[in-house]
ZADREN-704999 format. One record per atom (N, C-alpha, C): residue in one letter; z, x, y. Coordinates in steps of 0.02 Angstrom, whole numbers, padded with zeros to 5 digits, always signed. Atoms other than C-alpha are relative to their C-alpha. Layout:
<recs>
aZXY
...
</recs>
This chain:
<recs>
x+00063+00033-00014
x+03025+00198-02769
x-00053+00033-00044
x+00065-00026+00034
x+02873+00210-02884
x-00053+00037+00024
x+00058-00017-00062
x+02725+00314-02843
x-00042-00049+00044
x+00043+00040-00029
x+02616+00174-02826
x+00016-00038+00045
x-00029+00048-00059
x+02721+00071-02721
x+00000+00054+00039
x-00002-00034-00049
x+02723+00228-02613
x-00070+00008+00039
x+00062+00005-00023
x+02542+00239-02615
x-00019-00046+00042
x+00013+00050-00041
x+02537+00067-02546
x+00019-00008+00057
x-00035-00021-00056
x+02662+00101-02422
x-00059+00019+00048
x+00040-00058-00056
x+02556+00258-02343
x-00069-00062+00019
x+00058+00034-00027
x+02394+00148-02361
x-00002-00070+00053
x+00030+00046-00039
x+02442+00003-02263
x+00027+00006+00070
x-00020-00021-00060
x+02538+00113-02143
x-00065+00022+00027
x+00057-00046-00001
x+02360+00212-02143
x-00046-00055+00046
x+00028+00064-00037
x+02276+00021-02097
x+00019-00016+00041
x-00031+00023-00050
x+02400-00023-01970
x+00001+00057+00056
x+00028-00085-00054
x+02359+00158-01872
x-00066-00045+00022
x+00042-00003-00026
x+02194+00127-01866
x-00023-00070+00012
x+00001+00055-00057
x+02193-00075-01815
x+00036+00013+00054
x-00035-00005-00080
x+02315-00021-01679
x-00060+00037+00043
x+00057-00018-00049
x+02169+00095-01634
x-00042-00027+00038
x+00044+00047-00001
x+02035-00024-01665
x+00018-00042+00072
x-00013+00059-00046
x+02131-00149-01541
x+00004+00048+00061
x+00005-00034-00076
x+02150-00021-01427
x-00062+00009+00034
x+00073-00011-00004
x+01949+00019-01422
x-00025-00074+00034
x+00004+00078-00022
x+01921-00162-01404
x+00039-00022+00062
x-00025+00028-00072
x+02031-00198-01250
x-00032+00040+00022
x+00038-00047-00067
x+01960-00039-01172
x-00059+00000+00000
x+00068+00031-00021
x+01793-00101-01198
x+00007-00058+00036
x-00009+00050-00046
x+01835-00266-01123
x+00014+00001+00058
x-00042-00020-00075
x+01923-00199-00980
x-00067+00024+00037
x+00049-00037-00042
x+01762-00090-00952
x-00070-00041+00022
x+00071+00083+00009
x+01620-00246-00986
x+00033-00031+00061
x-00018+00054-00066
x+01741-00356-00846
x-00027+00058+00056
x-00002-00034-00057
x+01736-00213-00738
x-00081+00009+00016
x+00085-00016-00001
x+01538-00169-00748
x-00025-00077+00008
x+00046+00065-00031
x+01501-00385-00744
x+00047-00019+00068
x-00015+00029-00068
x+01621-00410-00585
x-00013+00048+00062
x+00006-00050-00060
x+01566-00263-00490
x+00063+00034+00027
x-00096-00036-00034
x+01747-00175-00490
x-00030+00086+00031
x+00040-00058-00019
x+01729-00001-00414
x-00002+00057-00090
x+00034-00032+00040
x+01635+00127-00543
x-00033+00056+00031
x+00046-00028-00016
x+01530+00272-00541
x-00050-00035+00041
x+00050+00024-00014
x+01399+00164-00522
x-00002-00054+00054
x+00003+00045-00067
x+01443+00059-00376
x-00063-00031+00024
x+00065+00015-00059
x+01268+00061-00280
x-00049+00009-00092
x+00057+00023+00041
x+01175+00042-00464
x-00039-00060-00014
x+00042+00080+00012
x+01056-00087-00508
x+00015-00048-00054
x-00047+00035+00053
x+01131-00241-00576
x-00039-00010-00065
x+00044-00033+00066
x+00999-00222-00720
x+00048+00037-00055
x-00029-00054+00056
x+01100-00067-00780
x+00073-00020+00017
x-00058+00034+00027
x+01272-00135-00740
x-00001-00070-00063
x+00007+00050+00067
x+01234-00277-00859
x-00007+00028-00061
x+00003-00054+00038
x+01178-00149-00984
x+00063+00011-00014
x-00084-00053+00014
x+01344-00038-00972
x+00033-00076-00025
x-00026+00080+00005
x+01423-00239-00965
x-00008-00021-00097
x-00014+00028+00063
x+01352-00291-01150
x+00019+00069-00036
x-00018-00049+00051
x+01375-00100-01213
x+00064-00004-00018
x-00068+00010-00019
x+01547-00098-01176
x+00033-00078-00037
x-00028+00037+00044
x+01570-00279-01243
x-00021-00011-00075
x+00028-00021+00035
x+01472-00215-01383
x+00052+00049-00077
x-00033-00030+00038
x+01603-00094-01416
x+00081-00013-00017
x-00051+00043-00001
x+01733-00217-01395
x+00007-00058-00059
x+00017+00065+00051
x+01678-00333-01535
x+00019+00046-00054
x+00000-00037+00055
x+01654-00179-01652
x+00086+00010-00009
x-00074-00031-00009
x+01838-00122-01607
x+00046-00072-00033
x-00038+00066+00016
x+01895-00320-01645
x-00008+00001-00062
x+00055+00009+00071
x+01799-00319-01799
x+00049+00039-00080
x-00046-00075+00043
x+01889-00147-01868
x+00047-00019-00007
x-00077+00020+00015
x+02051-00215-01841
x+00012-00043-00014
x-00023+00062+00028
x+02036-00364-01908
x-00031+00018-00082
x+00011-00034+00072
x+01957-00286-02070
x+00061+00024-00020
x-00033-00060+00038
x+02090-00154-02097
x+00072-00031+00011
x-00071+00046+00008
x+02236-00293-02066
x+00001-00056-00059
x-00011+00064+00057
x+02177-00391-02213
x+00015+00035-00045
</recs>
């Protein structure tokens, strides 16, 4: 095998690491946004739905970014 074909190898093994991450970040923001907009139990149980909505778009916030990454680094 050539170097460069090796290079390519590592790099799109290197991309396929970090979309598996990415997708992982992204479900576990989603998971955490459902849980903070359906009132699942949390720290914050008895908080004001104000700041669960908050935590709610941060969380799907960091669920978009996480989708985003791994759909970048799979093209």
């Amino acid at each position: 095998m050539s170097v460069a074909v090796e290079i390519e190898v590592t790099r799109s093994r290197a991309a396929a690491r970090w979309a598996a991450l990415a997708a992982l970040v992204a479900a576990s923001g989603a998971a955490l946004a459902a849980i903070h907009l359906v009132g699942g139990p949390t720290l914050l149980t008895d908080a004001e739905p104000g700041l669960r909505a908050l935590l709610a778009c941060g969380f799907g916030l960091v669920a978009a970014t996480g989708l985003a990454v791994a759909i970048r680094d799979l093209r």
